[in-house]
C-alpha positions as CSV (number, residue, x, y, z in Angstrom):
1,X,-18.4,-7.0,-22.3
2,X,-15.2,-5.5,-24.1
3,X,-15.7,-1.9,-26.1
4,X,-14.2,-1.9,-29.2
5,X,-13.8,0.6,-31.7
6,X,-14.4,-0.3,-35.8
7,X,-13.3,3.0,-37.9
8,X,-13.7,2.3,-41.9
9,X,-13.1,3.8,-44.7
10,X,-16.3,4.5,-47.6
11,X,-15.6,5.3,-50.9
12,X,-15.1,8.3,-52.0
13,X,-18.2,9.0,-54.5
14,X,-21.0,8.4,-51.7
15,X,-23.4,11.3,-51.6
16,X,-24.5,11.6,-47.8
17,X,-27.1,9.5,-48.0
18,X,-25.6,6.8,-49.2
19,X,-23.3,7.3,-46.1
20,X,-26.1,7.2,-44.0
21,X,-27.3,3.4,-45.3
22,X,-24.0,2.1,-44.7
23,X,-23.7,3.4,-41.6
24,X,-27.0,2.2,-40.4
25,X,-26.7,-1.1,-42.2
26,X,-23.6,-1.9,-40.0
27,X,-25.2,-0.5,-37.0
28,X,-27.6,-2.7,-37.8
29,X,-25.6,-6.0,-37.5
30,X,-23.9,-4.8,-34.4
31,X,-27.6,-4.9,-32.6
32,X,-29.0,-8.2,-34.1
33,X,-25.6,-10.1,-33.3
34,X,-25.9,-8.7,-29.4
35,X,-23.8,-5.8,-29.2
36,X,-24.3,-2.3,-28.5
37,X,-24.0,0.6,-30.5
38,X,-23.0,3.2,-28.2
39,X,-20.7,6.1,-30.5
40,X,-20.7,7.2,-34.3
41,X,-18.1,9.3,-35.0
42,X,-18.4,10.7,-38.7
43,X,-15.0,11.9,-40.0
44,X,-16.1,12.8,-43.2
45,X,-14.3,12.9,-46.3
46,X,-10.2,12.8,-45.8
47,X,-7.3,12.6,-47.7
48,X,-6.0,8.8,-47.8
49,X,-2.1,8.1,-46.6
50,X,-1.6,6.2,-49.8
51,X,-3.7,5.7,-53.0
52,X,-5.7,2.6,-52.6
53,X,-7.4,0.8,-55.6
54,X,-6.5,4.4,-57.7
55,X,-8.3,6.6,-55.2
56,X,-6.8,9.2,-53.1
57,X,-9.8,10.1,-50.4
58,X,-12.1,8.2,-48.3
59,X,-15.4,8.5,-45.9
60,X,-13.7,7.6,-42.6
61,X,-16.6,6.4,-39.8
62,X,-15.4,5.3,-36.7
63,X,-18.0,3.3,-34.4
64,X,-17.9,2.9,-30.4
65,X,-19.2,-0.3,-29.6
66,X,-19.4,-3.3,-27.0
67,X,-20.0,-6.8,-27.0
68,X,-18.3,-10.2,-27.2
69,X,-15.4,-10.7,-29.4
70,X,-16.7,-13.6,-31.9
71,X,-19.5,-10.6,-32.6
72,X,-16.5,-8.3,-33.3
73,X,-14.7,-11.0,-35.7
74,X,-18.2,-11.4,-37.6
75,X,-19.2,-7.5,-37.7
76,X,-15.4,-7.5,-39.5
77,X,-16.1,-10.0,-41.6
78,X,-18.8,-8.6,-43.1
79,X,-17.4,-5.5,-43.8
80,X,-14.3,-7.0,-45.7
81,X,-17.1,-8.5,-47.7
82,X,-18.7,-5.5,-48.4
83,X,-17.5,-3.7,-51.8
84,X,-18.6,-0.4,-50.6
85,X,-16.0,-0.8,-47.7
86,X,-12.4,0.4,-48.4
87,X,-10.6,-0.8,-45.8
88,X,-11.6,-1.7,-41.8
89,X,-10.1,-1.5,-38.6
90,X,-11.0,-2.4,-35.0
91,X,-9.2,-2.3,-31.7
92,X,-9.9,-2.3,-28.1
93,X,-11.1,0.5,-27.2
94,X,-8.8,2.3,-24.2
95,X,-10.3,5.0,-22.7
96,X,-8.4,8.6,-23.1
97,X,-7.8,8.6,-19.5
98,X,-5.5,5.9,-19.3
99,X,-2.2,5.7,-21.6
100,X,-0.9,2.7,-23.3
101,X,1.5,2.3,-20.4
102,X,-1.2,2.3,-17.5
103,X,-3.1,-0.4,-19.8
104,X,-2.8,-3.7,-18.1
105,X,-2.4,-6.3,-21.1
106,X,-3.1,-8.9,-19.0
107,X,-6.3,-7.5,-18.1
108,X,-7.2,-6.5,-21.3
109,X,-6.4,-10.2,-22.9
110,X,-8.5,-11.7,-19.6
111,X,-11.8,-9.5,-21.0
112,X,-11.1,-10.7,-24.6
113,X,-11.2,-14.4,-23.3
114,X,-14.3,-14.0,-21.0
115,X,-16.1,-12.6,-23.9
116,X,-15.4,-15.6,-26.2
């Protein structure tokens, strides 16, 4: 299985424990569609790049997870549904050892395939 890394952005007005649903909820799907949950990162409450929908902050979460990549496009799916959910991101995740140049593409689009 590939590991792939989701980081979203919360609104801003969620009190801690609504953070803490959110994040479980997703957590959550990630398990009953066959994955496994294996990081949460919590970057807490950050300044955005640009103002989206009026609002200048966000609760960035960034989840460390592995599993087959129809799971990935579903878990994604989901959370573009999700009103609470600003804006979603996931990636393969690369491990810090190895730079973009030592990633083999080839290798990395072979795992992608064998998961699907």
């Amino acid at each position: 299985m590939t590991k792939y890394e989701t980081t979203f952005i919360l609104e801003p007005g969620f009190d801690e424990g609504k953070v803490n649903e959110e994040i479980e909820r997703i957590s959550q799907w990630i398990r009953d569609l066959g994955g496994e949950l294996l990081e949460v990162q919590r970057w807490g409450k950050k300044r955005l790049a640009y103002e989206i929908e009026k609002k200048r902050d966000g609760i960035y979460t960034l989840l460390l997870y592995q599993g087959a990549g129809a799971m990935v496009k579903e878990i994604e799916r989901r959370l573009r549904l999700n009103e609470s959910v600003m804006r979603v991101l996931t990636v393969i995740h690369v491990p810090p050892e190895l730079t973009v140049a030592q990633a083999d593409p080839a290798a990395i689009a072979a795992a992608e395939e064998a998961d699907e």
